[in-house]
C-alpha positions in Angstrom: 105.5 92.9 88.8 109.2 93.9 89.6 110.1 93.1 85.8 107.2 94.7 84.2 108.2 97.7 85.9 111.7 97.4 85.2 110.7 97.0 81.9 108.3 99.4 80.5 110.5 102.2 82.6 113.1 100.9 80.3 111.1 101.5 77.1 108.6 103.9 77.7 110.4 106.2 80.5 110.9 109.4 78.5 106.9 109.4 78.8 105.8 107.3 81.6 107.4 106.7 85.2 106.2 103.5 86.8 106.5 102.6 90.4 105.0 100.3 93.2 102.5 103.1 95.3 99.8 103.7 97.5 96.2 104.8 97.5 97.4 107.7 99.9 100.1 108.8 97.4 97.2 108.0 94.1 95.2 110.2 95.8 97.6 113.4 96.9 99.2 113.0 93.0 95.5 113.2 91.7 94.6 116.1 93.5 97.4 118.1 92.6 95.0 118.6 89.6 92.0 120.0 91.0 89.6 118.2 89.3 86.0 118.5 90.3 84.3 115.1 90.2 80.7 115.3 89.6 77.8 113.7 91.7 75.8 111.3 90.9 72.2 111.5 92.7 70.1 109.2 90.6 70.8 105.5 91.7 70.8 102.6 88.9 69.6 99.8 91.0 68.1 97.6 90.2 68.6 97.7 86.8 65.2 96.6 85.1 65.0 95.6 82.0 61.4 95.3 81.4 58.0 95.3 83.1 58.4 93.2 86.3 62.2 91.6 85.1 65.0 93.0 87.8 68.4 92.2 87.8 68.5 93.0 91.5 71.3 89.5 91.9 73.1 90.2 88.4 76.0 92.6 90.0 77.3 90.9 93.1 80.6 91.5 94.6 80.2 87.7 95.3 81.2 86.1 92.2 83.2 83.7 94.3 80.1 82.6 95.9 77.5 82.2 92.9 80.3 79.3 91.5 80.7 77.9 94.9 76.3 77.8 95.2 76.1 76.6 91.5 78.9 73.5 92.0 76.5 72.7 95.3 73.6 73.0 93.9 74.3 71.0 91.1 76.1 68.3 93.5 72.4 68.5 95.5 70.6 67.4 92.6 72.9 64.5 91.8 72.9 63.1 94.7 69.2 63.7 95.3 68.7 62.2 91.7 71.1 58.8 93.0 68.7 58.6 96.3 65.5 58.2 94.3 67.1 56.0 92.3 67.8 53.7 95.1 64.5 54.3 97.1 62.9 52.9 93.5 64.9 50.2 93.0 64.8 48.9 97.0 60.8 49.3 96.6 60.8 46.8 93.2 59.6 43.5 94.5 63.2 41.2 93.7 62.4 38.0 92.1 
């Protein structure tokens, strides 16, 4: 980060100024604009995108988790797939 800054101060400094910050000092340089945000009232969620078809799980601030629950998952219906295997092939009269 240190060199990124370094750099595009170097090159681009006669428009920009770039520094490490925080959001206390974002905040008081942004308000030194007055800008009036609107409100929003209406809510978007959930989103539907037809008749009875919700996205109500699409936009999760868990992405983390959905890979974590897919890998499980998918390791829960291998190894469920390798126990019925062997329950079948115990339960096959050996000759």
């Amino acid at each position: 980060m240190d060199n990124m800054i370094k750099y595009m101060n170097e090159h681009f400094g006669d428009k920009y100024f770039f520094k490490y910050s925080t959001p206390s000092e974002y905040v008081k340089a942004v308000s030194k604009y007055d800008i009036e945000w609107t409100t929003k009232y209406d809510d978007q969620f959930p989103y539907s995108s037809g008749g009875d078809d919700y996205w109500t799980g699409y936009f999760s601030s868990r992405a983390n988790d959905k890979g974590y629950i897919r890998k499980a998952s998918s390791n829960l219906f291998a190894s469920s797939h390798l126990m019925g295997l062997k329950v079948i092939d115990q339960s096959t009269p050996q000759d």
